[in-house]
N, C-alpha and C positions, 0 to 999 in steps of 0.2 A: 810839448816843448821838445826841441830836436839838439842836440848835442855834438858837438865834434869829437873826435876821438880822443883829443887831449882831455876836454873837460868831461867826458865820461870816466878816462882816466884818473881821475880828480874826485869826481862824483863816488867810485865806486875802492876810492883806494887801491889801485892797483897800475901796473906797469905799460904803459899806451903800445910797446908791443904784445901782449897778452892782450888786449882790445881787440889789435890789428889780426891775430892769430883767428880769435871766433869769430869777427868779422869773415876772414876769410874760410874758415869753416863751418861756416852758417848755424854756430851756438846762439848767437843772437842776430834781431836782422838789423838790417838796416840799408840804406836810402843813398847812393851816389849822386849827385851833382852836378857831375863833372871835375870837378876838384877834390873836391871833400865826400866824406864819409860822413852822414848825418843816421844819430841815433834818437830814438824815440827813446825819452827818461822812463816814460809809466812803463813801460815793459819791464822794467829791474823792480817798479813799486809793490807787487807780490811776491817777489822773493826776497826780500828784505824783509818784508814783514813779517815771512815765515821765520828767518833766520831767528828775527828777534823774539819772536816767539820761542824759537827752540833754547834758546840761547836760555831764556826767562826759564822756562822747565829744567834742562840741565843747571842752572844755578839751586834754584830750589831743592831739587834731589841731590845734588852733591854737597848743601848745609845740612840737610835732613838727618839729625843726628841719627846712631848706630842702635839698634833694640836692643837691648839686654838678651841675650842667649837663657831662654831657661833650662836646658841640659847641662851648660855649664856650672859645675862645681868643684871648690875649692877642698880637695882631699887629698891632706898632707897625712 
């Protein structure tokens, strides 16, 4: 499924000149028309899933409560 730059905008939460920017520095590709700018959606579909991946791992370790210190001791 192919996307305009608006609704990749949309798709991807972010500012459709930020789109227009990697477009034109070829961070992501995509497909002219002669009008428009067409992007292929799956191309984002692995890094998203990484993200949430990472995302999942950094939540986890930053609950993960603190270990008890055992050289720490209370010596008043």
């Amino acid at each position: 499924m192919y996307l305009t730059i608006k609704d990749t905008a949309e798709y991807l939460s972010l500012p459709e000149t930020y789109i227009e920017n990697l477009i034109l520095h070829k961070k992501i590709r995509a497909v002219y028309d002669g009008n428009n700018y067409l992007i292929n959606k799956q191309q984002f579909q692995s890094h998203l899933e990484q993200m949430e991946k990472y995302r999942k791992l950094f939540e986890e370790w930053y609950n993960e409560p603190l270990p008890e210190d055992p050289d720490i001791k209370d010596e008043d």
